[in-house]
C-alpha positions in Angstrom: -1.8 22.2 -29.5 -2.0 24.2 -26.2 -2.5 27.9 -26.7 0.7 28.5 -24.4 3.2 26.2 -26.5 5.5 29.4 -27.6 6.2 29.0 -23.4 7.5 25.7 -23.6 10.7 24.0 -24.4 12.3 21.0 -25.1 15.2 19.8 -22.7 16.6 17.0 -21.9 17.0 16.3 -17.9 18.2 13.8 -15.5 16.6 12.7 -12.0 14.5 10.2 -10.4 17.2 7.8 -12.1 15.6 8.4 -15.7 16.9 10.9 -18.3 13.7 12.4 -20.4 12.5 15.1 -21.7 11.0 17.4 -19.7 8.7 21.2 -19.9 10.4 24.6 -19.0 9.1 28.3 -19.4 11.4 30.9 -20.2 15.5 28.7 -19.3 13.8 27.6 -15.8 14.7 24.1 -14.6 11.6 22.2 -15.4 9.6 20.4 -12.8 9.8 16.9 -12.3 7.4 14.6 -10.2 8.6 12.9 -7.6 9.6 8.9 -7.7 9.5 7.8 -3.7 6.2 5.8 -3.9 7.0 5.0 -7.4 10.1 3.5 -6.6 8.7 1.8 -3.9 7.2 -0.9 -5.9 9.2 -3.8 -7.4 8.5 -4.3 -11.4 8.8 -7.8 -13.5 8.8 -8.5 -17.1 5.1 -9.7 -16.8 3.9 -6.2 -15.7 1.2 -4.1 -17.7 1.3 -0.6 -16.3 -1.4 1.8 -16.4 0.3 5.5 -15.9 -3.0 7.4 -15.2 -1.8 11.3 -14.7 1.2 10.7 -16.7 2.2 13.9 -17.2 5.3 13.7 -19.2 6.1 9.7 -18.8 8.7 9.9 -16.0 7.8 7.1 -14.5 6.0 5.3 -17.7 9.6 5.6 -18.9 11.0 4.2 -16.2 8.9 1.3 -15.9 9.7 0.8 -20.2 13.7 0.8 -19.5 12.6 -1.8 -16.0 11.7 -4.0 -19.2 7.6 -4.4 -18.1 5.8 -6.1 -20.6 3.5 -3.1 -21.3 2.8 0.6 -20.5 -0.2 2.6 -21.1 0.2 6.3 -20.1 -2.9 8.4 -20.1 -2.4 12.3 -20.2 -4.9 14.6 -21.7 -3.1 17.6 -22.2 -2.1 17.9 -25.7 1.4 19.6 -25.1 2.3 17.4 -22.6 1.3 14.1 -24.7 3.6 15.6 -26.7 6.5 15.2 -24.4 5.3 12.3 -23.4 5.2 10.4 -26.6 9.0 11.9 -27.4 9.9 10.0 -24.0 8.7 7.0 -25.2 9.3 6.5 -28.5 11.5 4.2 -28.4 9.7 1.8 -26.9 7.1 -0.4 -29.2 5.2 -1.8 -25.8 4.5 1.7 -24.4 1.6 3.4 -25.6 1.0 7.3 -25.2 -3.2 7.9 -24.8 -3.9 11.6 -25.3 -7.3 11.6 -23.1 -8.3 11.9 -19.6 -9.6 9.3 -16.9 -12.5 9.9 -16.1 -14.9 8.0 -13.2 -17.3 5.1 -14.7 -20.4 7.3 -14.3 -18.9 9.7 -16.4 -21.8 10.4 -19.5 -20.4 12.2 -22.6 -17.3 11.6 -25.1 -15.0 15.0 -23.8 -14.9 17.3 -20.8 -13.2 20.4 -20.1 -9.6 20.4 -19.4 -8.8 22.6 -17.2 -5.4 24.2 -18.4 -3.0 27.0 -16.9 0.2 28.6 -19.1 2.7 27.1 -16.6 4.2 23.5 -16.8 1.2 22.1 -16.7 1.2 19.9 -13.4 -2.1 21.7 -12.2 -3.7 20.9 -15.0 -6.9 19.4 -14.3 -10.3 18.5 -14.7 -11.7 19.9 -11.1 -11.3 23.0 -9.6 -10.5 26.0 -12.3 -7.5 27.6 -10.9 -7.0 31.9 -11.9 -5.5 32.1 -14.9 -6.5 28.2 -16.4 -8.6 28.2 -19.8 -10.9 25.4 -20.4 -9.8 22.9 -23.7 -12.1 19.9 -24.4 -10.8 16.8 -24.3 -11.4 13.2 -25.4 -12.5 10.6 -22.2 -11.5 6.8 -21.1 -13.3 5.5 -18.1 -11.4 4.1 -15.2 -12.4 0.6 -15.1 -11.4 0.9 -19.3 -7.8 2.4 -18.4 -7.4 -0.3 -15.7 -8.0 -3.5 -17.9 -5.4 -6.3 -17.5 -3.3 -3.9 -15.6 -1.0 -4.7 -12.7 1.0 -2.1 -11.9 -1.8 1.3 -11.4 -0.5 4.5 -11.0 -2.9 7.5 -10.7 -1.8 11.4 -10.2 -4.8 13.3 -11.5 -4.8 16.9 -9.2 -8.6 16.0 -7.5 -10.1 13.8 -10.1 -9.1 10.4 -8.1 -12.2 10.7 -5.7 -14.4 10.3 -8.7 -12.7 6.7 -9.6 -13.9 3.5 -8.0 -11.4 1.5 -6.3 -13.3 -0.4 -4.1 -13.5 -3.3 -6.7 -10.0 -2.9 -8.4 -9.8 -5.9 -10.8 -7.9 -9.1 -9.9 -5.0 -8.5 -11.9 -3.6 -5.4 -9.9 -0.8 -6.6 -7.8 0.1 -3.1 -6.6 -0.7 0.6 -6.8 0.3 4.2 -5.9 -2.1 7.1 -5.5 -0.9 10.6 -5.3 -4.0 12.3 -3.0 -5.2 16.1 -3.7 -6.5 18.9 -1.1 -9.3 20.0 -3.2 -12.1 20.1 -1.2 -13.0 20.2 2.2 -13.5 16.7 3.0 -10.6 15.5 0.9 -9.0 13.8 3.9 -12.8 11.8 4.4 -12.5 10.6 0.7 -8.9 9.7 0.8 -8.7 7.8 4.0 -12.3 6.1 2.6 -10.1 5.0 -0.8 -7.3 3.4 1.4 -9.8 1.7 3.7 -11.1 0.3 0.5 -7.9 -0.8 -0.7 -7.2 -2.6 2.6 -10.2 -4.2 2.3 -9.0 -6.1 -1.0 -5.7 -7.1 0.6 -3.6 -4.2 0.1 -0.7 -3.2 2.5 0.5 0.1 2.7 4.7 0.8 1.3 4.7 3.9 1.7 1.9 5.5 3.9 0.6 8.6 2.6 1.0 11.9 5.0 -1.9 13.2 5.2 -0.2 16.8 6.7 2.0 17.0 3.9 1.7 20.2 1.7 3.8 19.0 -1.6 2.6 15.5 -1.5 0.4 13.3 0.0 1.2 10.3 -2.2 0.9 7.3 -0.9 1.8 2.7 -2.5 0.5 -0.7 -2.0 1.3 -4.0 -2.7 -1.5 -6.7 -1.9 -0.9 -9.7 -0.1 0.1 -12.7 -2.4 -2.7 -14.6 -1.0 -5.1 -12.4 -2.4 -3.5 -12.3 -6.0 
């Protein structure tokens, strides 16, 4: 359990077309990620989602009510899994993995979570922010939380650029990527990522904006002849 839970409650909210529970502090309207890209992408009943960032299951619940065939929503902060497996209980195909996504080079069983007392959105595993406190927890490697998938989302506040997608397996038809400033040549390894997924036959949706401060998210569906 996070050391900040007394901070937290439950209530229930509406927007991005899915009611869910969602994290406040102190009566203030809890945050919700945004859906554009998210929305962007068409879903089918033979879809197996991999929500990588999930943060409280937004859009893991949204693809559950779309009626995908299965949802795997990867969020290492204990509170938050919380939240997220409340969002999707009621849905036997989703599955709520309390662990972060790490890159395949990654050696070890845990890592340091990086964890503030807010909502939890910055939470990461690079770039300690003031006033975040470190909480170990347990790993999956990208190429395990990608298995089988089609449908890959990934909002993971830096940890993206440590994740391989130059060699994305066959079975994803279509992607989003929500891109972070936290380095100095975050732009270089961002555009480097996109290149890659052009490379395999992606084409952009929705283009990410590179000169964006809130996001810099960005989708892709690839071309059917490369399915």
């Amino acid at each position: 359990m996070d050391s900040n839970d007394h901070l937290k409650t439950w209530r229930w909210f509406s927007r991005s077309r899915v009611e869910h529970f969602a994290i406040s502090r102190g009566g203030k309207k809890p945050f919700v990620p945004p859906m554009k890209e998210c929305h962007s992408i068409p879903l089918n009943d033979k879809d197996v989602v991999a929500d990588i960032g999930a943060y409280v299951g937004t859009y893991s619940k949204w693809c559950a009510i779309q009626g995908v065939c299965q949802v795997r929503a990867f969020e290492p902060t204990p509170f938050t899994c919380k939240v997220l497996r409340r969002n999707l209980a009621d849905f036997d195909f989703c599955e709520a993995v309390e662990a972060a996504v790490v890159g395949d080079s990654f050696r070890g069983i845990s890592v340091a979570l990086h964890v503030s007392d807010g909502l939890g959105v910055t939470n990461g595993l690079v770039g300690r922010k003031r006033g975040q406190v470190d909480v170990e927890v347990p790993v999956v490697k990208f190429m395990d939380a990608t298995v089988g998938a089609t449908i890959l989302k990934v909002d993971v506040e830096g940890a993206e650029y440590s994740y391989d997608f130059s060699a994305l397996p066959k079975t994803v038809r279509a992607l989003m990527i929500d891109f972070h400033p936290v380095s100095s040549d975050w732009k270089e390894k961002a555009q480097a990522i996109v290149d890659s997924l052009h490379i395999q036959g992606f084409e952009d949706v929705v283009s990410p904006d590179w000169s964006n401060g809130w996001t810099r998210a960005g989708s892709w569906l690839r071309r059917i002849d490369q399915i």
